[in-house]
C-alpha positions, -999 to +999 in steps of 0.1 A: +084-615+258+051-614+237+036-590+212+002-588+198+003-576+163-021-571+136-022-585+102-047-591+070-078-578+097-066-606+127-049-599+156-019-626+169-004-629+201+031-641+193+067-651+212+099-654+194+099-687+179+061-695+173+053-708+134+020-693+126+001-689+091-012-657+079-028-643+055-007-641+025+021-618+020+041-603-010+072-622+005+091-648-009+105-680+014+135-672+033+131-634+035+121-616+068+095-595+071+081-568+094+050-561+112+048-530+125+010-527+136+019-537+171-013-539+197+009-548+226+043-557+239+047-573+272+076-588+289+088-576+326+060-545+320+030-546+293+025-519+269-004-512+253-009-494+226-034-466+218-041-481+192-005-492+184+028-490+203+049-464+188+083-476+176+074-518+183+075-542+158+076-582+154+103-595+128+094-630+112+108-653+086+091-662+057+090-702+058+068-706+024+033-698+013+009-723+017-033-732+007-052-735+038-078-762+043-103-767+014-137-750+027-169-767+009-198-737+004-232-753-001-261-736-008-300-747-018-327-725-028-358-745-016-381-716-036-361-712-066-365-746-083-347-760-059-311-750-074-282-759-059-250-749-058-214-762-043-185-741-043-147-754-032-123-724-018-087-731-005-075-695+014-037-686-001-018-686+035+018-676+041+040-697+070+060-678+094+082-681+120+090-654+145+125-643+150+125-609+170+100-587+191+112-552+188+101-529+220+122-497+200+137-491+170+113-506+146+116-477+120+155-479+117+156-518+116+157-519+075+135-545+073+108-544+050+072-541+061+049-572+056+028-559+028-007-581+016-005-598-018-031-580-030-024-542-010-016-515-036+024-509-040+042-491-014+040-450-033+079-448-028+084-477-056+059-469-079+071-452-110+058-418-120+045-424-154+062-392-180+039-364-186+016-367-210+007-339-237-023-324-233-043-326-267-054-291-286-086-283-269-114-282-298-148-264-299-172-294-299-196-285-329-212-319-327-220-353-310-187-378-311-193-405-341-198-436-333-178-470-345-176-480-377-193-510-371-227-487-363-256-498-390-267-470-414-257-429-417-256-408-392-281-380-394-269-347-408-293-327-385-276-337-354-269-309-326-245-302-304-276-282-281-305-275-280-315-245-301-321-211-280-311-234-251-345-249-247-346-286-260-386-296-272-404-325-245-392-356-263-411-378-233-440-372-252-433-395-278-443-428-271-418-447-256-392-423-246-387-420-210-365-397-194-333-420-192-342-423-232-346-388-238-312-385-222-296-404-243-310-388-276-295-359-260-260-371-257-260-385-294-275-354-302-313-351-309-332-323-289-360-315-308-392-329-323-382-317-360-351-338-361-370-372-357-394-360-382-369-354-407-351-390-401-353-415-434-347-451-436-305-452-427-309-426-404-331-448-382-309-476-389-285-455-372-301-443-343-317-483-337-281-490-333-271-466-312-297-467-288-293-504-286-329-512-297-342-525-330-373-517-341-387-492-317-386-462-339-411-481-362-431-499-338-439-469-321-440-442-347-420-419-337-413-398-369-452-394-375-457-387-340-424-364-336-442-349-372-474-338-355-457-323-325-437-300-347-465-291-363-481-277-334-450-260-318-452-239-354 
């Protein structure tokens, strides 16, 4: 009798008795193990499956897990300075022998499926984590503070939206695309009045924040942000 059976993405034609390495399994040596993705069982009749065969399995004894044959990855970039690069990779394999070809009966067999070292735990044994409280619900009045470690004061003029619902163009300050200006509205800065009010630790604060240095200055924002208030008045 032979099966084909599938395991870690390759198929295996298999007879009781055949050592063959796989790719590694959350087994330990000496236990047995079960594959139940069966392709095909054949003996005095083949059956194939569509795509597996219902109730087949192949049983198999864990011998130990192994390190395949070192791989060597070489790679050149002609155009890129000519870097090079050599990489060494042994795959984690795990030994097996096959002890049993199960036509029937593979769910009432109690042995355990052959799970993949790194496949997610089986959603029987993982452990439903207690209930957490859910925290008081509070009215968000304004942007969450930063860390400790943030350089300078955070403004005082800070929103938590834009007045009326209409936040000013902040993209026509130099320098402020649209990704920037949705930042400044996720710490909190919608309109062109707020920047013109900002002293010294206030852009100390905001430099941090928006992980720049020096920008605020170099590209004048308060004066320009000053003007543009100006006219909205």
């Amino acid at each position: 009798m032979f099966a084909v059976m599938k395991t870690g993405g390759k198929q295996y034609r298999v007879t009781p008795g055949d050592v063959l390495r796989v790719e590694k399994l959350a087994a330990d040596a000496g236990e047995t193990v079960q594959f139940n993705d069966i392709l095909m069982v054949g003996g005095d009749s083949v059956t194939v499956g569509s795509p597996m065969v219902s109730g087949a399995a192949v049983q198999a004894a864990v011998i130990d897990q192994i390190k395949g044959d070192k791989v060597i990855h070489f790679v050149k970039r002609r155009r890129k300075h000519s870097s090079k690069r050599t990489k060494g990779h042994r795959q984690h394999l795990t030994l097996l022998r096959v002890t049993e070809i199960l036509e029937t009966g593979a769910d009432a067999s109690g042995v355990k499926a052959a799970i993949g070292a790194g496949s997610a735990p089986d959603a029987a044994t993982v452990e439903t984590p207690a209930p957490v409280k859910e925290a008081a619900k509070v009215k968000e009045t304004a942007p969450v503070l930063p860390d400790a470690a943030t350089e300078g004061s955070r403004p005082d003029n800070l929103l938590a939206e834009a007045r009326g619902g209409q936040p000013d163009d902040l993209k026509k300050i130099k320098g402020v695309g649209p990704k920037l200006e949705g930042v400044l509205h996720e710490i909190g800065v919608f309109h062109f009045d707020q920047i013109a009010a900002w002293g010294p630790e206030d852009v100390a604060y905001m430099n941090d924040r928006l992980s720049f240095k020096g920008r605020i200055e170099r590209d004048n924002w308060i004066e320009k942000a000053t003007e543009l208030a100006a006219e909205k008045e």
